[in-house]
Backbone as CSV, one residue per row, in Angstrom:
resi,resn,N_x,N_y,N_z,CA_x,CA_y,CA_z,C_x,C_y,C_z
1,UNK,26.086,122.753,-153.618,25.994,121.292,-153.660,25.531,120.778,-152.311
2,UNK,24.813,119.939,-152.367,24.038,119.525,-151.035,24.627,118.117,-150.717
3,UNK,25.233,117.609,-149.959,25.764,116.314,-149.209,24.462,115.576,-148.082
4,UNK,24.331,114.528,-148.607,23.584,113.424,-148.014,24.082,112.106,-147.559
5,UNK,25.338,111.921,-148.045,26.469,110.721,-147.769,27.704,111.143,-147.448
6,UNK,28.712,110.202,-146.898,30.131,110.481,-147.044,30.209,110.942,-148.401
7,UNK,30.693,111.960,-148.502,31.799,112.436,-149.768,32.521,111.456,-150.571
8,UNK,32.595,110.795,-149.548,34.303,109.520,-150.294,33.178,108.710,-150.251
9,UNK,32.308,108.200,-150.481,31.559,106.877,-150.618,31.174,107.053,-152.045
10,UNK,31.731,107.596,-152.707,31.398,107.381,-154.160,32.875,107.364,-155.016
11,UNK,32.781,107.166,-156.040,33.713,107.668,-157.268,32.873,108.687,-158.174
12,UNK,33.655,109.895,-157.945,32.760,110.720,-159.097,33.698,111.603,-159.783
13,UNK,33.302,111.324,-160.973,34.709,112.333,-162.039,33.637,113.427,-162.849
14,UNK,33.594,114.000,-162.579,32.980,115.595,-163.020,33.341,115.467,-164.408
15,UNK,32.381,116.040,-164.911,31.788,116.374,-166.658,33.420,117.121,-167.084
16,UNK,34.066,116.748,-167.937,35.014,117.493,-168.912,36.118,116.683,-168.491
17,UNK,36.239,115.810,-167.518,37.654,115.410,-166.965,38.536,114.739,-167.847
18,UNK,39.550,114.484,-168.184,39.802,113.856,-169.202,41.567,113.726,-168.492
19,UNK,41.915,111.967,-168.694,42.746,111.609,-167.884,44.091,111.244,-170.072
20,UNK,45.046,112.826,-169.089,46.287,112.848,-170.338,47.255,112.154,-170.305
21,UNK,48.023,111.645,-171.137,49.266,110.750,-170.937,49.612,110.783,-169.580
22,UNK,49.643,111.729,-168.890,50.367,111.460,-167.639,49.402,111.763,-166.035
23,UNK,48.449,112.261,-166.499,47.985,113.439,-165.559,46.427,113.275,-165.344
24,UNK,45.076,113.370,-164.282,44.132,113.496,-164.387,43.776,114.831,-164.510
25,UNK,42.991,115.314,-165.633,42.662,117.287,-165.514,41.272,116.994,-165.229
26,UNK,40.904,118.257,-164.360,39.484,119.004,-164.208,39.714,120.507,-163.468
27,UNK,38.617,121.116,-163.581,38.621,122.071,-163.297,38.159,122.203,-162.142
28,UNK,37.636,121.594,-161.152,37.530,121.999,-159.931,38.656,121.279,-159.089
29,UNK,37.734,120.430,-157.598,38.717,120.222,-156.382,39.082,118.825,-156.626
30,UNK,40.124,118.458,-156.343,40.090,116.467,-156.231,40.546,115.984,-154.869
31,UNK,39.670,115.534,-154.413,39.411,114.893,-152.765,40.028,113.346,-153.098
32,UNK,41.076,112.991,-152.594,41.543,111.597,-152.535,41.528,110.737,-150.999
33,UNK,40.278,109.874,-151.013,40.920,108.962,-149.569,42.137,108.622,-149.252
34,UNK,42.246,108.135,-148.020,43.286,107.529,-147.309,43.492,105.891,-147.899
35,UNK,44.836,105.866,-148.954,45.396,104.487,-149.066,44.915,104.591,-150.504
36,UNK,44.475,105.383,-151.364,44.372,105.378,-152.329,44.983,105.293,-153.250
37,UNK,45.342,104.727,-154.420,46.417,104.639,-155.095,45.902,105.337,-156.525
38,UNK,46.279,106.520,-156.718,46.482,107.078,-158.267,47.333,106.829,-158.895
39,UNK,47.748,106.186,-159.977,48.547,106.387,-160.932,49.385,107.591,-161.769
40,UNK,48.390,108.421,-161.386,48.024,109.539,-162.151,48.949,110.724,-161.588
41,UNK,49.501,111.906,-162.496,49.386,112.860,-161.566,48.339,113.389,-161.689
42,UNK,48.106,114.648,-161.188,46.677,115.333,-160.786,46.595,116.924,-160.915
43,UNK,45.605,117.391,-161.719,46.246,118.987,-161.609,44.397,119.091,-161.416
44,UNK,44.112,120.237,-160.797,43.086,120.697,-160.588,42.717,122.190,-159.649
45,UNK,42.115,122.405,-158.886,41.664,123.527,-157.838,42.182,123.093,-156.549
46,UNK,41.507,122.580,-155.679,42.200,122.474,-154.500,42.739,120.954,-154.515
47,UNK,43.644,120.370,-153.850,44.138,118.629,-154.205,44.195,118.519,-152.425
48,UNK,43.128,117.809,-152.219,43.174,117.192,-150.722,43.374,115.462,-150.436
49,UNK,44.264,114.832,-149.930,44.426,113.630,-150.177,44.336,113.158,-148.464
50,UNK,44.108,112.317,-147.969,43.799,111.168,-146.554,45.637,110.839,-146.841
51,UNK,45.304,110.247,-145.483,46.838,109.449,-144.991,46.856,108.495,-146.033
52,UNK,48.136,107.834,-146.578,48.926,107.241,-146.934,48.848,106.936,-148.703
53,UNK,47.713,107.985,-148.978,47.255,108.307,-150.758,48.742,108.151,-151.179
54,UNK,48.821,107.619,-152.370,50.047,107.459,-153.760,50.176,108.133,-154.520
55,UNK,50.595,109.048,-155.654,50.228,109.490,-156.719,51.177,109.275,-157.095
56,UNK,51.273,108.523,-158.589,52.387,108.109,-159.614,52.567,109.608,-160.000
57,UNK,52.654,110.506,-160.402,53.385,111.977,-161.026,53.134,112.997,-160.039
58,UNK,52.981,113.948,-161.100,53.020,115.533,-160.169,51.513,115.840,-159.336
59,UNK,51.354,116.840,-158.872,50.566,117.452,-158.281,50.549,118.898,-158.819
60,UNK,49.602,119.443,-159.012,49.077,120.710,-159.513,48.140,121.454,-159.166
61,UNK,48.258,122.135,-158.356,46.533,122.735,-157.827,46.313,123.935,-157.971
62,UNK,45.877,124.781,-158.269,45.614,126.255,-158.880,45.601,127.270,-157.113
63,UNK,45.227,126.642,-156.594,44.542,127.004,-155.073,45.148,126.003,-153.760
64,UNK,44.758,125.469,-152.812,45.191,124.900,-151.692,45.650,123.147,-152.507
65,UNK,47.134,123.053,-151.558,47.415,121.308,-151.311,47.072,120.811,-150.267
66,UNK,46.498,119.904,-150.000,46.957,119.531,-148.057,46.692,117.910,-148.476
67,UNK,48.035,117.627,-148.325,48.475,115.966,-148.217,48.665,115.598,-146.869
68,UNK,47.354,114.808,-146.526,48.112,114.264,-145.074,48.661,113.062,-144.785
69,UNK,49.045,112.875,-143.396,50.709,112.047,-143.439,51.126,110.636,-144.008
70,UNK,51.846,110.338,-144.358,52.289,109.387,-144.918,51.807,109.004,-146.802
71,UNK,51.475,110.639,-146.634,51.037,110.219,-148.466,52.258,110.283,-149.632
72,UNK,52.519,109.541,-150.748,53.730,110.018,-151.370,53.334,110.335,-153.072
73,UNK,54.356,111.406,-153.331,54.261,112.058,-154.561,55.164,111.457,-155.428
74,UNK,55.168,111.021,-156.375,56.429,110.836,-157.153,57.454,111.737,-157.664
75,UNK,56.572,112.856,-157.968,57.088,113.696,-159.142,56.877,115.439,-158.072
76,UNK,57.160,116.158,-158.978,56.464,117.539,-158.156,55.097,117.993,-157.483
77,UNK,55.219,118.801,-156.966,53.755,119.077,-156.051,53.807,120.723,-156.109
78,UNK,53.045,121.354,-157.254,53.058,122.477,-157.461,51.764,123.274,-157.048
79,UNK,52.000,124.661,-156.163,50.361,124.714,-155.349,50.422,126.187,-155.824
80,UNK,49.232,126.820,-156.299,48.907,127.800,-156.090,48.717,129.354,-155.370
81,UNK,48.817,128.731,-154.062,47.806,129.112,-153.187,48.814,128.326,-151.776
82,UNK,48.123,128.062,-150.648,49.090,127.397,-149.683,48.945,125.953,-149.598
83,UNK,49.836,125.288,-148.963,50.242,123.999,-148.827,50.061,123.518,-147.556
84,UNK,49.726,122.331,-147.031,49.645,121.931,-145.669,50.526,119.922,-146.072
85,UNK,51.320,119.991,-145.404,51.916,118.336,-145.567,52.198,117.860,-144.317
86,UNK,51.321,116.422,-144.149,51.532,116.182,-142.944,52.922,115.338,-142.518
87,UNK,53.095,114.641,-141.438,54.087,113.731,-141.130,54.639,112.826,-141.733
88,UNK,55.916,112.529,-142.397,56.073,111.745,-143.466,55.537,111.562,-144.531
89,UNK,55.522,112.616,-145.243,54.790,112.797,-146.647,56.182,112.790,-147.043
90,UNK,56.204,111.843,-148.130,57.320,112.219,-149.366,57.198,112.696,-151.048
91,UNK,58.336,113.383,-151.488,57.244,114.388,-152.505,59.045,113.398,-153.323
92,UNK,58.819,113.266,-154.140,60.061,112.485,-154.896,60.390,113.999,-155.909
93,UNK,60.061,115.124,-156.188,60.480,115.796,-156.808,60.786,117.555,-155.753
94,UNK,60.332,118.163,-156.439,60.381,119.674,-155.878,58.902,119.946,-155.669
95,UNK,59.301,120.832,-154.128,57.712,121.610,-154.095,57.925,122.989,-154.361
96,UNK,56.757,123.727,-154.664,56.779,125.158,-155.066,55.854,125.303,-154.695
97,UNK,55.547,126.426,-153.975,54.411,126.984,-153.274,54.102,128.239,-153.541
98,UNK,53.422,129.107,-153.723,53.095,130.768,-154.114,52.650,131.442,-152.490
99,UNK,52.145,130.677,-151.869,51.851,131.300,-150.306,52.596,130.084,-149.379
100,UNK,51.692,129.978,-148.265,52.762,129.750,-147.208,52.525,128.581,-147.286
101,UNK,53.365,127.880,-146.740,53.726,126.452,-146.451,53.680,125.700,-145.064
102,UNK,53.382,125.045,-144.760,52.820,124.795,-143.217,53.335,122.989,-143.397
103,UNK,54.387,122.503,-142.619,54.739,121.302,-142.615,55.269,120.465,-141.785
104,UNK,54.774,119.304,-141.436,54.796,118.261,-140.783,56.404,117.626,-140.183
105,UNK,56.688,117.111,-139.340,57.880,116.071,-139.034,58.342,114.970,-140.067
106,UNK,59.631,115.319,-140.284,60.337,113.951,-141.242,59.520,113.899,-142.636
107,UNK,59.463,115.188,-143.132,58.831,115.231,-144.584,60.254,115.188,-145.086
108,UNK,59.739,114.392,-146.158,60.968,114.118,-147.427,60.921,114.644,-148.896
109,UNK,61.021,115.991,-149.380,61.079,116.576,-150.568,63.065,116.346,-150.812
110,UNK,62.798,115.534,-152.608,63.923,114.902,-152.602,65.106,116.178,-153.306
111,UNK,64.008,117.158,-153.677,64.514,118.085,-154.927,64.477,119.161,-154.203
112,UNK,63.934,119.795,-152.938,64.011,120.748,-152.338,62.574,121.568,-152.235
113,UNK,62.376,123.159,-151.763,61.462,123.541,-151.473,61.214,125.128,-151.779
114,UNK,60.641,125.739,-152.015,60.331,126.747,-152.394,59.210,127.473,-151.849
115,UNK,58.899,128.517,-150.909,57.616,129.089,-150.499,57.796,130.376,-150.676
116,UNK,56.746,131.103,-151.020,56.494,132.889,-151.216,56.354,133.506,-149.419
117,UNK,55.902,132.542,-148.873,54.968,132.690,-147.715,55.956,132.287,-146.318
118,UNK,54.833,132.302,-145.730,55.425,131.740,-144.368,55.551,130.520,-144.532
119,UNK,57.116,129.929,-143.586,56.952,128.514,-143.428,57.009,128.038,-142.178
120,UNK,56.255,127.216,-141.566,55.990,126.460,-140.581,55.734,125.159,-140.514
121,UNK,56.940,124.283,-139.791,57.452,123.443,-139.253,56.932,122.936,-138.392
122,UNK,55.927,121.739,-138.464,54.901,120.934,-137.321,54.123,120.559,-137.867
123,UNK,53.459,119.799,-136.673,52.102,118.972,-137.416,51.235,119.944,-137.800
124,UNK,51.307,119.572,-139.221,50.328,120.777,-139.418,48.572,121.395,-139.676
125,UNK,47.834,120.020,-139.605,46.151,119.692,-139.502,45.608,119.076,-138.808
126,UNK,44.628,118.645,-138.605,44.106,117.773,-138.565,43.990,117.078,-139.282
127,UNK,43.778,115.497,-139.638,43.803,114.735,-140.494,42.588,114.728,-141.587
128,UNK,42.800,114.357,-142.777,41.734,114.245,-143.834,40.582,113.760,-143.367
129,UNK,41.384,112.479,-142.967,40.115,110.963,-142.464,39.438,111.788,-141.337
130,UNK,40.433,112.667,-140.169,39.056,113.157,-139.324,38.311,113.683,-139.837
131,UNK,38.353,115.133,-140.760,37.646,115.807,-141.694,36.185,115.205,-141.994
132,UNK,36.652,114.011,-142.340,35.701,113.539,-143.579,34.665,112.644,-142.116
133,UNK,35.420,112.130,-141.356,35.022,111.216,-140.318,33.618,112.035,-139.724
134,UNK,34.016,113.899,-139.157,33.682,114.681,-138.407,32.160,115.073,-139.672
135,UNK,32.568,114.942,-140.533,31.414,114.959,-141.591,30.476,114.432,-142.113
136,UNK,30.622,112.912,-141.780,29.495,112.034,-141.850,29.140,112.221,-140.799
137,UNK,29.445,112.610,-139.287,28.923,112.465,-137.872,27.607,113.552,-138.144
138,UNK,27.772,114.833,-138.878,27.458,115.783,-138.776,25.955,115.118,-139.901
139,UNK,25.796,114.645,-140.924,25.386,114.160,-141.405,24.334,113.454,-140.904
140,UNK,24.718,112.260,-140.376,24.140,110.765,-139.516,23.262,111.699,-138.360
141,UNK,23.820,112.863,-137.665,22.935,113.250,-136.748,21.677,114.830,-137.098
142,UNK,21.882,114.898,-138.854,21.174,115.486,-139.482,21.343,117.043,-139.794
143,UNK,22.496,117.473,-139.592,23.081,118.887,-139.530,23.674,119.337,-140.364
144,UNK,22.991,119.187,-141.619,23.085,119.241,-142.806,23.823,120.755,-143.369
145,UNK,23.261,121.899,-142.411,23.843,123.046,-142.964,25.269,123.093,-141.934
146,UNK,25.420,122.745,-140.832,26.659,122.333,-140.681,27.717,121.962,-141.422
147,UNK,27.159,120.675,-142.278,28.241,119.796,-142.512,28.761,120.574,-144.563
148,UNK,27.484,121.634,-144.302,27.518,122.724,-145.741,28.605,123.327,-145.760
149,UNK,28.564,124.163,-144.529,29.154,125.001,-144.005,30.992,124.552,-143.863
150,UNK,30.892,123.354,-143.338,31.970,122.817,-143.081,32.928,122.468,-144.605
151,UNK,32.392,121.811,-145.715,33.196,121.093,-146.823,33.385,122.376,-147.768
152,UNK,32.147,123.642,-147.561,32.445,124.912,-148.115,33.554,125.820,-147.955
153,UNK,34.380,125.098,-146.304,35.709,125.970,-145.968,36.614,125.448,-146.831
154,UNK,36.502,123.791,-147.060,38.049,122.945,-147.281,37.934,123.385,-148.865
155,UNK,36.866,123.268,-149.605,36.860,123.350,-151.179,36.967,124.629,-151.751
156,UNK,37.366,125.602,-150.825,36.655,127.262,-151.287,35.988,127.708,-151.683
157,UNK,35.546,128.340,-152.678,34.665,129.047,-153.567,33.957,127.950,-154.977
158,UNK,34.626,126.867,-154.940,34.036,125.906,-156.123,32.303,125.751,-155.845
159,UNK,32.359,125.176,-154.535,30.747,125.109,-154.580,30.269,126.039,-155.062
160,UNK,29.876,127.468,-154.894,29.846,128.509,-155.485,29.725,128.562,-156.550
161,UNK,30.577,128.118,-157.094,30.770,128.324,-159.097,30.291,127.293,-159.376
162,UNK,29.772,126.334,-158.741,29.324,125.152,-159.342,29.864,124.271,-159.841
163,UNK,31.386,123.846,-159.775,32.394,123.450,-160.634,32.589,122.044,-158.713
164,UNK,31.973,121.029,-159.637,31.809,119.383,-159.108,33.331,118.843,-158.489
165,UNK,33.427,118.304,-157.428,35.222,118.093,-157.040,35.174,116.769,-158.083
166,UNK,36.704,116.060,-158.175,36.738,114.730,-158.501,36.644,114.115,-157.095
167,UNK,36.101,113.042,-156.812,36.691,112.396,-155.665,37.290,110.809,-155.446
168,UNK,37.851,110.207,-155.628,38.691,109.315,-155.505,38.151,108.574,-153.906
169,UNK,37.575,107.331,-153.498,37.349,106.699,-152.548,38.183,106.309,-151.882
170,UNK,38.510,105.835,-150.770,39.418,105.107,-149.457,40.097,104.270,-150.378
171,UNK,41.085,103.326,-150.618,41.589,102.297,-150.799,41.299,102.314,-152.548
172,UNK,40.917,102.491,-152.882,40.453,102.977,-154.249,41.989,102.863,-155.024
173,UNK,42.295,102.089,-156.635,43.210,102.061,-157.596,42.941,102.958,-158.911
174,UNK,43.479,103.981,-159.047,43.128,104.251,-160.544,44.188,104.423,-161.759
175,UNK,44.480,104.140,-162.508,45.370,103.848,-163.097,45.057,103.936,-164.903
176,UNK,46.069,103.748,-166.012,45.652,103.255,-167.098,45.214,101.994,-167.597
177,UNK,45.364,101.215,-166.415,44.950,99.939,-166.531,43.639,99.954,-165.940
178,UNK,42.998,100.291,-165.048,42.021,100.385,-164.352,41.651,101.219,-163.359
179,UNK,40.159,101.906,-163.238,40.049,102.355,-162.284,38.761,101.533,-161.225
180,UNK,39.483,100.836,-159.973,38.557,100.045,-159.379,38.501,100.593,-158.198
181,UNK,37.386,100.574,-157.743,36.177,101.064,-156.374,35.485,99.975,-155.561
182,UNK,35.086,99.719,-154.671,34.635,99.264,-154.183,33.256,99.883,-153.699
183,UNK,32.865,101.012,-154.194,32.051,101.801,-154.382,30.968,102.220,-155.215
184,UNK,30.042,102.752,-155.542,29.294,103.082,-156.594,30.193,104.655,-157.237
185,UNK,29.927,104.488,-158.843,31.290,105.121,-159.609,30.315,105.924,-160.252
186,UNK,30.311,107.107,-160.431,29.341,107.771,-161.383,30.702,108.778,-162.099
187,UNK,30.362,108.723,-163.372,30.941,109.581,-164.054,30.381,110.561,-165.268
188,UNK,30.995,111.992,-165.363,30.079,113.097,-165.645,29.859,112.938,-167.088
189,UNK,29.412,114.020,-167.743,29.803,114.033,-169.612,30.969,115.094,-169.929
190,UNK,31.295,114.323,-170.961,32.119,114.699,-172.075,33.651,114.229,-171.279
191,UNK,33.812,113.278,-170.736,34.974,112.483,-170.051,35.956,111.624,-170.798
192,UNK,36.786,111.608,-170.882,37.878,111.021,-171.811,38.585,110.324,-170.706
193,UNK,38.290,108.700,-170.391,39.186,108.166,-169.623,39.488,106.480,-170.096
194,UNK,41.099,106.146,-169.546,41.657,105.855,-170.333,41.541,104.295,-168.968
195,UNK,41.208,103.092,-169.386,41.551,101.895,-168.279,40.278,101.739,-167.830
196,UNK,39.991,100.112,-167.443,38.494,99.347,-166.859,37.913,99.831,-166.057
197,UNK,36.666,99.977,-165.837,36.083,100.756,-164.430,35.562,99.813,-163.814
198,UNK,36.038,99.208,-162.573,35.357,98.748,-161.665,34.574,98.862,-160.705
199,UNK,33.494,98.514,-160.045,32.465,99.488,-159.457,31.341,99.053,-158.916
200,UNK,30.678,98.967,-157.659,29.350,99.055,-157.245,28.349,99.004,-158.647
201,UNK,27.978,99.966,-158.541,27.717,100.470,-160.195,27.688,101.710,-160.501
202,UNK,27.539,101.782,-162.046,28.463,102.664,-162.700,27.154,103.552,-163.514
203,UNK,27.573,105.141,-163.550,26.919,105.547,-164.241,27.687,106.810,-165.323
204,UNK,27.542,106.954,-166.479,28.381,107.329,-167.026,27.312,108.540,-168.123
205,UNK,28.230,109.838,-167.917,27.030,110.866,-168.983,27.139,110.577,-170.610
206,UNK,26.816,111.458,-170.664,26.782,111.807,-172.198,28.185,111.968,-173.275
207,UNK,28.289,112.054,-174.158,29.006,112.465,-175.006,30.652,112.297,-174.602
208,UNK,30.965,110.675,-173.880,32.305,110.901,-173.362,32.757,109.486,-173.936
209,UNK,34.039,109.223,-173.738,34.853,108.074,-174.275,35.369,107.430,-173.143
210,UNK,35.294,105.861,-172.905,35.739,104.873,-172.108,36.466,104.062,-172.775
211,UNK,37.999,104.174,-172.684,39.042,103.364,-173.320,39.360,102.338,-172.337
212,UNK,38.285,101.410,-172.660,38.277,100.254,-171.798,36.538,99.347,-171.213
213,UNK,36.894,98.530,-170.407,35.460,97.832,-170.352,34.786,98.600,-169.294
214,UNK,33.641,98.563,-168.725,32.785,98.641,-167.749,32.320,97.268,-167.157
215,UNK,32.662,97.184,-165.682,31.544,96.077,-165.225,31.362,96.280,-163.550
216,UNK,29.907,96.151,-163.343,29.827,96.280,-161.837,29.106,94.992,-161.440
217,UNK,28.588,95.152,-159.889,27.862,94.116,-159.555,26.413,94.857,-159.862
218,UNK,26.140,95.882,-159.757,25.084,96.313,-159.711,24.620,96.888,-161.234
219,UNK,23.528,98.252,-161.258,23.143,99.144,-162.410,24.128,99.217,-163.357
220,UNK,24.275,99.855,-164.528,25.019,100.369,-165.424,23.967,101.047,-166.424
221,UNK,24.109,102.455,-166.396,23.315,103.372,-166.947,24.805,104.266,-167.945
222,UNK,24.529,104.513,-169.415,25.453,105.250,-169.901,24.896,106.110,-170.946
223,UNK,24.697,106.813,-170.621,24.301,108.421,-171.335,24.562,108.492,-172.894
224,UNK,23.800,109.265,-173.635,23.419,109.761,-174.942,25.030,109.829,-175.470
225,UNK,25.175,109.170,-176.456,26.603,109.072,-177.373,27.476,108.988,-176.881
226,UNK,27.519,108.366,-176.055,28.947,108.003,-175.117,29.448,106.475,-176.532
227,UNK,30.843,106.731,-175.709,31.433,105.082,-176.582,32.051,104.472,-175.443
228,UNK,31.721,102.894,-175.092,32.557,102.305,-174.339,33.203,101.546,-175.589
229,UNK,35.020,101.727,-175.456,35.980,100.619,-175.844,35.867,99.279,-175.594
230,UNK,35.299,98.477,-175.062,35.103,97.088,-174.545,33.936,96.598,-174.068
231,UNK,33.899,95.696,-173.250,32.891,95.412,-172.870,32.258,95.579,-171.869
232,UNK,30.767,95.682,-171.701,29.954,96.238,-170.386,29.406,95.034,-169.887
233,UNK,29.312,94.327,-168.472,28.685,93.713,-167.536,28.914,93.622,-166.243
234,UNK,27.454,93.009,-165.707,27.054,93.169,-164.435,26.880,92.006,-164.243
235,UNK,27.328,91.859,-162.864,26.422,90.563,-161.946,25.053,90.299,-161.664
236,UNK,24.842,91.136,-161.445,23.012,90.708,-161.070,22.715,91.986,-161.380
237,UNK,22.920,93.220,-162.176,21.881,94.117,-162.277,21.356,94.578,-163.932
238,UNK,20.950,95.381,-164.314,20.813,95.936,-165.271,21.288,96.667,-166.190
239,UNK,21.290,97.155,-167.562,22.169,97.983,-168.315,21.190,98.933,-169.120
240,UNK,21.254,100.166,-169.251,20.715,101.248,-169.761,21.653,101.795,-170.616
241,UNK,21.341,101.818,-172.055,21.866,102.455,-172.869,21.149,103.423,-173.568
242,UNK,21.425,104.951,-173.553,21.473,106.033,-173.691,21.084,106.026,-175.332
243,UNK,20.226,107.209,-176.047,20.178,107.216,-177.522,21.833,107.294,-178.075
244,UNK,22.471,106.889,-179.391,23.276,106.591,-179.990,24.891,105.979,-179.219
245,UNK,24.469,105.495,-178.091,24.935,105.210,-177.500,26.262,103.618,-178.453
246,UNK,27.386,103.573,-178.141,27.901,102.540,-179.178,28.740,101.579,-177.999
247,UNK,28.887,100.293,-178.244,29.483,99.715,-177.551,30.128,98.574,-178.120
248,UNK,31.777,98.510,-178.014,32.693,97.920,-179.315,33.011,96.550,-178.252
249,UNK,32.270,95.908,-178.245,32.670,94.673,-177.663,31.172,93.942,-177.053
250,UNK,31.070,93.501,-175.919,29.824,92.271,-175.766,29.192,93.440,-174.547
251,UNK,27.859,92.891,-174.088,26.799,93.291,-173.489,26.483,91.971,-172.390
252,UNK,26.390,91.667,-170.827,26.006,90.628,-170.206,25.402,91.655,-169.294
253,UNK,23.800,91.006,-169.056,23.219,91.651,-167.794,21.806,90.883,-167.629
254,UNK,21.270,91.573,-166.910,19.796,90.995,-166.514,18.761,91.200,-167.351
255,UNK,18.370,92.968,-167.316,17.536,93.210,-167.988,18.443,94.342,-169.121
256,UNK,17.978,94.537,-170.263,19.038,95.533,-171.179,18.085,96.466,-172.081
257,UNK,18.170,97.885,-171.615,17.133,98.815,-172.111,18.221,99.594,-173.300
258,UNK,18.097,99.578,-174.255,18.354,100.232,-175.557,17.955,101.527,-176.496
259,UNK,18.620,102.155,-176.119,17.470,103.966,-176.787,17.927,103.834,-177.754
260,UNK,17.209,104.892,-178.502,17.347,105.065,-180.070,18.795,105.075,-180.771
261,UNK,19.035,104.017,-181.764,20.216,104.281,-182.113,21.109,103.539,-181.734
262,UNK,21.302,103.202,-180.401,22.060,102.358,-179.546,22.776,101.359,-180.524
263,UNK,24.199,100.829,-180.112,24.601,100.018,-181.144,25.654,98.972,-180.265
264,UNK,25.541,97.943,-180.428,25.920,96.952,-179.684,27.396,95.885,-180.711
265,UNK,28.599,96.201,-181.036,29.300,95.341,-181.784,29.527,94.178,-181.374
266,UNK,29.193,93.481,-180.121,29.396,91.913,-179.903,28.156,91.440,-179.599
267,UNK,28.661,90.442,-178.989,27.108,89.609,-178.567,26.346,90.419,-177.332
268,UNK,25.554,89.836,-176.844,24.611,90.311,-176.174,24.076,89.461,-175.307
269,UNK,24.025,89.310,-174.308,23.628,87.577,-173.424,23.017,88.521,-172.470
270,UNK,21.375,88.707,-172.057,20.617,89.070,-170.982,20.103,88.238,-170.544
271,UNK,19.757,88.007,-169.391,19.061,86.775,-168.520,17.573,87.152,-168.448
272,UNK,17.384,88.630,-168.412,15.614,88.898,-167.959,15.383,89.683,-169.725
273,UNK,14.612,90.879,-169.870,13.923,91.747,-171.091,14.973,92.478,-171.150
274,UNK,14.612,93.051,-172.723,15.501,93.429,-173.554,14.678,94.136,-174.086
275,UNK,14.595,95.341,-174.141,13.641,96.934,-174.585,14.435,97.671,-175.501
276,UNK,13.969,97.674,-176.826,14.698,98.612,-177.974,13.613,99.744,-177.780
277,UNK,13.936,101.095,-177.486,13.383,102.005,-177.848,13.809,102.223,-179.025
278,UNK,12.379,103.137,-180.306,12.580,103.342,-181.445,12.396,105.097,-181.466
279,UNK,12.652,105.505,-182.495,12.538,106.864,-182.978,11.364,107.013,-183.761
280,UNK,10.397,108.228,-183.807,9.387,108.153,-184.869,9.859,107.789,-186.539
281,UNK,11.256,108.206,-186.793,11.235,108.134,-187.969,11.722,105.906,-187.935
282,UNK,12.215,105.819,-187.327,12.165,104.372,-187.259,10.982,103.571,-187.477
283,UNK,9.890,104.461,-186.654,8.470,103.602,-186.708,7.713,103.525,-188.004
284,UNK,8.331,105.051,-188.632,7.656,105.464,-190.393,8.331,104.435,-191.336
């Protein structure tokens, strides 16, 4: 995977993710900014979170945790692989660790602790935000296989396999009620997520379900048979709808491009053109 921006300057939920009664799943890494608020718990590959991240439930990571300081867990924080927690991290349940454990001053696990490994007592990283900070620098001054080199240590072997992190932005809410960004939000195919997406703008794949509305200030592009639950609009930009694309509520935008099939259940209010693509057998 090749990096051209901050990492965290997007919202991106990787193809298959699908957010369960309690929990966000995917199969690779989930990178959470600093001050972020999940609702969610989180199970995935590696779970890296910035200072003062939230997570309403558990934690689950197949491979590395590293929560840095002041982030809090509600529920358990179960790791794979090793753990890093910085200064005042509170975990409201039990941790369990399979390797070593490496931890910060005035951590608060309410249920106790468990490591296979070594444990060590101290500050134990450097911070996320530097991480990520030290990574756009690397970036901005064009050191591109540097900054390769560098996000290839924290994520392990995923780049490799090709398996996309989730990443969750700075200050960023996601929830069943909503997930809002202040960011541009792209999301993969075959995604099952549950609450409004708020967003820069939004781009959404193929063959996935949105239990809830879409609206940005900007684009809105949504991929071949997707279903949005509600309604889609933008402030000043455009809307692209994907062949059989269905949408159970209203349509507001500028310009509104329509592929084959496309199906619109409310009204429709565009300010600029409105493009139905047809199918040959449509044209017969």
């Amino acid at each position: 995977m090749a990096f051209s921006t901050d990492p965290l300057d997007e919202l991106v939920v990787p193809s298959g993710t699908e957010a369960e009664e309690h929990d966000l799943v995917t199969d690779g890494d989930v990178l959470v900014g600093g001050r972020a608020t999940v609702e969610f718990g989180v199970r995935g590959r590696n779970v890296l979170a910035g200072e003062g991240a939230t997570f309403g439930g558990s934690i689950e990571a197949d491979g590395d945790c590293r929560l840095d300081m002041w982030c809090d867990v509600a529920d358990n924080v179960l790791v794979g692989e090793d753990a890093y927690l910085g200064e005042r991290v509170h975990v409201g349940g039990q941790l369990k660790v399979a390797g070593d454990l490496d931890i910060g001053d005035d951590v608060d696990i309410e249920e106790g602790f468990e490591a296979n490994g070594w444990i060590v007592i101290r500050n134990p990283m450097p911070t996320i935000i530097f991480l990520f900070m030290y990574l756009k620098h690397l970036l901005v001054i064009g050191e591109e296989d540097a900054a390769q080199q560098l996000i290839s240590e924290v994520v392990d072997d995923d780049l490799e396999r090709g398996a996309e992190p989730l990443v969750i932005p700075a200050n960023a809410t996601v929830s069943d009620d909503a997930w809002r960004v202040s960011t541009p939000a792209r999301i993969g195919d075959e995604c099952r997520l549950h609450g409004n997406v708020r967003a820069e703008t939004v781009s959404i794949g193929s063959d996935g379900n949105v239990f809830g509305s879409v609206r940005a200030r900007g684009d809105i592009t949504i991929g071949e048979k997707t279903r949005i639950h509600g309604d889609v609009t933008t402030r000043d930009g455009a809307v692209a709808l994907g062949p059989d694309v269905r949408i159970l509520g209203d349509v507001s935008c500028s310009d509104l491009d329509l592929g084959p099939g496309a199906e619109v259940d409310g009204s429709i209010r565009a300010s600029g053109e409105i493009t139905m693509e047809t199918t040959n057998r449509d044209i017969e």
